[in-house]
C-alpha positions in Angstrom: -16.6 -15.1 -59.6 -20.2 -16.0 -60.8 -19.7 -14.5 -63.9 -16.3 -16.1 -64.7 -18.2 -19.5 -63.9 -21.0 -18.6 -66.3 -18.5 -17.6 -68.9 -16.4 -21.0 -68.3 -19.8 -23.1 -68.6 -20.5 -21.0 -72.2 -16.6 -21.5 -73.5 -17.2 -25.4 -72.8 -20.7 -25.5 -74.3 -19.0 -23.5 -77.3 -16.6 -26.0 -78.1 -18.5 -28.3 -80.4 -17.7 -31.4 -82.0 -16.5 -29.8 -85.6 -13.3 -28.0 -85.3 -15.1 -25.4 -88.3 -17.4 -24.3 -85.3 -14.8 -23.8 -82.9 -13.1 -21.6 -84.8 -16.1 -19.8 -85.5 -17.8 -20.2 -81.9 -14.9 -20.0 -79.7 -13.4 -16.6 -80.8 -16.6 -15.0 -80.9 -16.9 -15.7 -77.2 -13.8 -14.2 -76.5 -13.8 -11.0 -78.2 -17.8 -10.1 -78.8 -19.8 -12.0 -76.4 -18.8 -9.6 -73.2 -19.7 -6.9 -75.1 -23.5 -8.2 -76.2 -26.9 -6.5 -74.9 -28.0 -9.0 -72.7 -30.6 -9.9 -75.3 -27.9 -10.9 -77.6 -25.9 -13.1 -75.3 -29.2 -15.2 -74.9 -29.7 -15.8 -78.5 -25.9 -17.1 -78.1 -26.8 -19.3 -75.7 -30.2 -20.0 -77.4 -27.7 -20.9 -80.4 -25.6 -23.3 -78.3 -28.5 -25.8 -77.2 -29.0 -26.0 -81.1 -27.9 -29.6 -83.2 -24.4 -29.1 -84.3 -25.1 -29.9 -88.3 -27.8 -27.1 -87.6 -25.4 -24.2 -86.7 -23.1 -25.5 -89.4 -25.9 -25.3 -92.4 -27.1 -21.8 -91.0 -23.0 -20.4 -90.9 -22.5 -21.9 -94.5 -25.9 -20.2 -95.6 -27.3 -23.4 -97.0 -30.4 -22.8 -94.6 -32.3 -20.6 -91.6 -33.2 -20.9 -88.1 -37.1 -20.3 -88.2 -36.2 -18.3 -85.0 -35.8 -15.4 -85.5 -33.3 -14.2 -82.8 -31.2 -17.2 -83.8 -30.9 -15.4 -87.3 -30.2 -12.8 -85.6 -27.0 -14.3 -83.3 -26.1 -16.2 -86.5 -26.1 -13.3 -88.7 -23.7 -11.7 -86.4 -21.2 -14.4 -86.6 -21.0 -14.8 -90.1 -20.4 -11.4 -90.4 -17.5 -10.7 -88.1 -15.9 -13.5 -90.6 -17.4 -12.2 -93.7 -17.2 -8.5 -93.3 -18.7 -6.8 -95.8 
């Protein structure tokens, strides 16, 4: 049950106020997030308390997140989009 609640509060907090983050966010949740180290699924939430036009500059590659396990979470979620 606890972990259902936790994964409801992180769907919610994933749904953002750009629909080009929810479809990047939200389905990334679904399918990977379960599946993260538990190192991982911090940075995710780490990337969730982050500004909106933030996330969106560091998923269209116009910028970095100095930190560097955000780089990491982001880096994983541009590439399940952008597959090499």
């Amino acid at each position: 049950m606890a972990d259902n609640t936790e994964f409801n509060r992180l769907y919610w907090h994933s749904r953002r106020g750009m629909l080009e983050l929810d479809v990047l966010l939200i389905p990334f949740l679904e399918e990977v997030y379960r599946d993260l180290p538990r190192a991982d699924q911090l940075n995710y939430e780490k990337l969730l308390a982050c500004e909106d036009a933030d996330i969106w500059q560091w998923f269209m590659q116009r910028g970095q997140p100095d930190d560097p396990e955000l780089q990491s979470i982001v880096n994983m979620i541009v590439k399940r989009v952008q597959p090499d």
